[in-house]
C-alpha positions as CSV (number, residue, x, y, z in Angstrom):
1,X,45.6,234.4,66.5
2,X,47.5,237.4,67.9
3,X,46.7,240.8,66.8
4,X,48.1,244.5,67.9
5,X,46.1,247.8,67.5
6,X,47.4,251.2,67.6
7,X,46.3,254.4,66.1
8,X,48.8,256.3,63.8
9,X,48.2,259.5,63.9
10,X,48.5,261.0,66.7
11,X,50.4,258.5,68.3
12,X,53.4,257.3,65.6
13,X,52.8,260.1,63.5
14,X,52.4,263.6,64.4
15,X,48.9,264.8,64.2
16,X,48.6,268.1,62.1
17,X,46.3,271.1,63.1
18,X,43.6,271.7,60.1
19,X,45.8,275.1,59.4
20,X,48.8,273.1,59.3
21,X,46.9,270.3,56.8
22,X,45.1,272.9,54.5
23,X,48.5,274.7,54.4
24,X,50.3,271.6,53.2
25,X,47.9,271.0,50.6
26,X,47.8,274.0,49.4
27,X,51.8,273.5,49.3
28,X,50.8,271.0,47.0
29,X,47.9,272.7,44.8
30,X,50.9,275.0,43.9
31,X,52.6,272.2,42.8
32,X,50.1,270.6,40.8
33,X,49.1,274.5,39.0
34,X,45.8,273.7,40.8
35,X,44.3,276.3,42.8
36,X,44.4,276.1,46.6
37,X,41.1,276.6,47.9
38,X,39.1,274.2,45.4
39,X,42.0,271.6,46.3
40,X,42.0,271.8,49.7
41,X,37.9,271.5,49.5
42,X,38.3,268.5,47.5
43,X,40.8,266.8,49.5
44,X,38.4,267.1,52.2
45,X,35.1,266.4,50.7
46,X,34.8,264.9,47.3
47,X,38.2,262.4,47.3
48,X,38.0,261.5,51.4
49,X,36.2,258.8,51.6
50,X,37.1,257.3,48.4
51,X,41.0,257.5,50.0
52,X,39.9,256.5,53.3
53,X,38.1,253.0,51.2
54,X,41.0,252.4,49.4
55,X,39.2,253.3,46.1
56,X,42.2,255.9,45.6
57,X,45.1,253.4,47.3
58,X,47.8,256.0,46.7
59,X,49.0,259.6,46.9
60,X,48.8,260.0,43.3
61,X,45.7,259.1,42.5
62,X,44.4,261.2,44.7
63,X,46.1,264.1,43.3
64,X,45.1,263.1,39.6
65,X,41.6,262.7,40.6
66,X,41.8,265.9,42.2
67,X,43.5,267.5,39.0
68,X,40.7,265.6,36.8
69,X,38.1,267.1,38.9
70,X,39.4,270.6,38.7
71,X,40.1,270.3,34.8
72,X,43.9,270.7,35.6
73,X,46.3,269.0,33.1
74,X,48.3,266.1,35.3
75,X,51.5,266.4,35.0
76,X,54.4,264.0,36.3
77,X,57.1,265.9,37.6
78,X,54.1,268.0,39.3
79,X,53.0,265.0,40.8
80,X,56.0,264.0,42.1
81,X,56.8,267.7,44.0
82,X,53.8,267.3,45.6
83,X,54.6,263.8,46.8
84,X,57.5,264.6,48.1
85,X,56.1,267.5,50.2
């Protein structure tokens, strides 16, 4: 068996600065109607390591769990703006 190991980020994919991230994802709080600081907290700490498992395998659930959690109606097209940030 042959196997090949590389780290992403930071190597194929450009590593962001935490200012740059929280900015982004506050970029996407706006999106969602969610507001920016409790997102931002909650992409960090409650929904990490359930995204890092695999428990939330995509960008959307993420963001749905995140809306859940912050008793912010999910909305599709919402969603899919802050996808495609």
């Amino acid at each position: 068996m042959r196997a090949v190991m590389f780290d992403l980020f930071g190597t194929l994919v450009k590593a962001l600065s935490k200012a740059e991230m929280d900015a982004s994802l506050r970029d996407m709080a706006r999106c969602l109607g969610a507001p920016g600081d409790a997102f931002v907290a909650l992409w960090h700490g409650d929904t990490a390591l359930a995204r890092h498992t695999g428990v939330l395998f995509t960008i959307e659930e993420n963001l749905v769990q995140i809306c859940e959690n912050l008793s912010v109606a999910v909305d599709a097209a919402g969603v899919a703006e802050a996808v495609a940030l």
